[in-house]
C-alpha positions in Angstrom: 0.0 0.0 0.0 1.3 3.6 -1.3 2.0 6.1 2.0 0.0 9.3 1.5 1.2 12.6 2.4 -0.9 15.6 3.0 0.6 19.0 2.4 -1.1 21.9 3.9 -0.5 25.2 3.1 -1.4 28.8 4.2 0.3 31.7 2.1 0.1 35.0 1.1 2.1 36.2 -0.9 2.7 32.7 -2.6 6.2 31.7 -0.5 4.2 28.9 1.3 2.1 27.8 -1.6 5.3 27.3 -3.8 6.9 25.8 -0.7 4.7 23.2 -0.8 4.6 22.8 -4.7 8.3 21.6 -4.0 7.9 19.2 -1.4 4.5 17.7 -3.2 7.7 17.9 -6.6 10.5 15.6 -4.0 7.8 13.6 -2.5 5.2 12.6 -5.8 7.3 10.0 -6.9 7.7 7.8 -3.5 4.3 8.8 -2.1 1.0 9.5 -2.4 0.6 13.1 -2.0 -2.2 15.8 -1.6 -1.5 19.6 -1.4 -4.3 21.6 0.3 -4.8 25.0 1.3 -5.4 25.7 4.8 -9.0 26.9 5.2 -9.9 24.0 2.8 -8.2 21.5 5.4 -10.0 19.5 7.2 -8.4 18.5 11.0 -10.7 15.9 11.7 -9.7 13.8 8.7 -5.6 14.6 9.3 -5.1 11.0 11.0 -6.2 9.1 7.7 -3.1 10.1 6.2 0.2 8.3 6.8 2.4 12.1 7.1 1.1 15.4 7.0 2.9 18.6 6.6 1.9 22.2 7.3 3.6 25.2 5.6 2.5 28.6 7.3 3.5 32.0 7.3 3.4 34.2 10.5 0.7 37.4 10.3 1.8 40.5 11.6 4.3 40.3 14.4 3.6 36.2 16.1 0.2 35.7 14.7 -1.5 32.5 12.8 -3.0 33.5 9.6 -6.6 34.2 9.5 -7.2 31.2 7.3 -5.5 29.4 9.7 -7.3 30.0 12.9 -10.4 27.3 12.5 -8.0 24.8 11.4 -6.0 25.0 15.0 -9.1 25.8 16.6 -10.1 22.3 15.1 -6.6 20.8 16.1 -7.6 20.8 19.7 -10.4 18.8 18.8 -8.5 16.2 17.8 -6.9 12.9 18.5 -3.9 12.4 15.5 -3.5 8.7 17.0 0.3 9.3 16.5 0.0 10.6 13.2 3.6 11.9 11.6 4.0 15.5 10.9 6.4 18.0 10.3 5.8 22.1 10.2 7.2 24.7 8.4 7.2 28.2 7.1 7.9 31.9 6.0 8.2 34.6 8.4 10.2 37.6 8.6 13.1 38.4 11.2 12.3 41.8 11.0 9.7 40.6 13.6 10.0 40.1 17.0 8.2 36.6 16.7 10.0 35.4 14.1 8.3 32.1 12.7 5.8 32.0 16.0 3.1 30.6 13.8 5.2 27.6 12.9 5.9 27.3 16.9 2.4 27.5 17.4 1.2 24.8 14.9 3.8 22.8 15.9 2.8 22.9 20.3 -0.8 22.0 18.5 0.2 18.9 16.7 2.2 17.7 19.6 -0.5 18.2 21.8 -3.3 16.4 19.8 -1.3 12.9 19.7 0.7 13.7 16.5 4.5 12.7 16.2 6.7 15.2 15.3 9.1 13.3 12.7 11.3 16.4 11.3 12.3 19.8 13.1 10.5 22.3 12.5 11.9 24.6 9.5 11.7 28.8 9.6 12.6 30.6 6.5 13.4 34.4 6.4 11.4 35.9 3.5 11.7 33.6 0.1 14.0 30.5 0.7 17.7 30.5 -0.8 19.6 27.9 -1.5 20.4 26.7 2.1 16.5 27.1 2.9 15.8 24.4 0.0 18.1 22.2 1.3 16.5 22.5 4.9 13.4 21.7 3.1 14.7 19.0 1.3 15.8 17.6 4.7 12.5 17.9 6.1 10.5 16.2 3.6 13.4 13.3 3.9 13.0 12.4 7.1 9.3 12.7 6.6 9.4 10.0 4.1 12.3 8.1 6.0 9.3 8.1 9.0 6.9 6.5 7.0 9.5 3.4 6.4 
């Protein structure tokens, strides 16, 4: 039986959504994969899935996007039954909560049962070279989890 991935993204400025086109790109041909955008997500149904992985960027100066807010509201809701997951996302370090969203997604998870397989990744604005590679990292111990 294939492993599925879900990706779930929030973005908006289209960092996070093209984050997540990449990983769906490195993870298409050894899994399963479904990329969804965050507000379209549905926590109740994340424990079906083998992995899941949230991309976020951070509103204003710590905040979760708006889109984002039922979807963690949800989260509390729910039992992930050990569910694999990794989180990850733009912010800015101009901020004084740089990346806070991905902290917060991340306490969320943990807290509803999931298992965190990866770090958590924070990117400063668009991703160079050694962001991708972070990436990259991310989404291969996500698939090295599901082994």
């Amino acid at each position: 039986m294939t492993s599925a991935i879900q990706i779930i993204y929030a973005s908006q400025s289209g960092r996070n959504q093209a984050i997540a086109g990449h990983l769906q790109a490195q993870l298409a041909s050894k899994v399963q994969t479904v990329v969804t955008e965050i507000s379209q997500a549905d926590a109740f149904a994340l424990s079906e899935n083998d992995a899941v992985i949230v991309v976020t960027y951070t509103y204003h100066d710590g905040d979760l996007p708006d889109e984002a807010q039922d979807f963690f509201e949800d989260l509390k809701e729910v039992d992930l039954a050990r569910t694999k997951f990794a989180v990850l996302g733009s912010s800015s370090k101009k901020h004084i909560h740089f990346g806070r969203a991905v902290d917060y997604l991340t306490m969320q998870l943990n807290s509803s049962n999931g298992e965190q397989v990866a770090d958590s990744v924070k990117i400063d604005q668009d991703p160079d070279d050694a962001d991708w590679q972070r990436v990259d990292q991310l989404a291969q111990r996500v698939l090295t989890s599901l082994a």
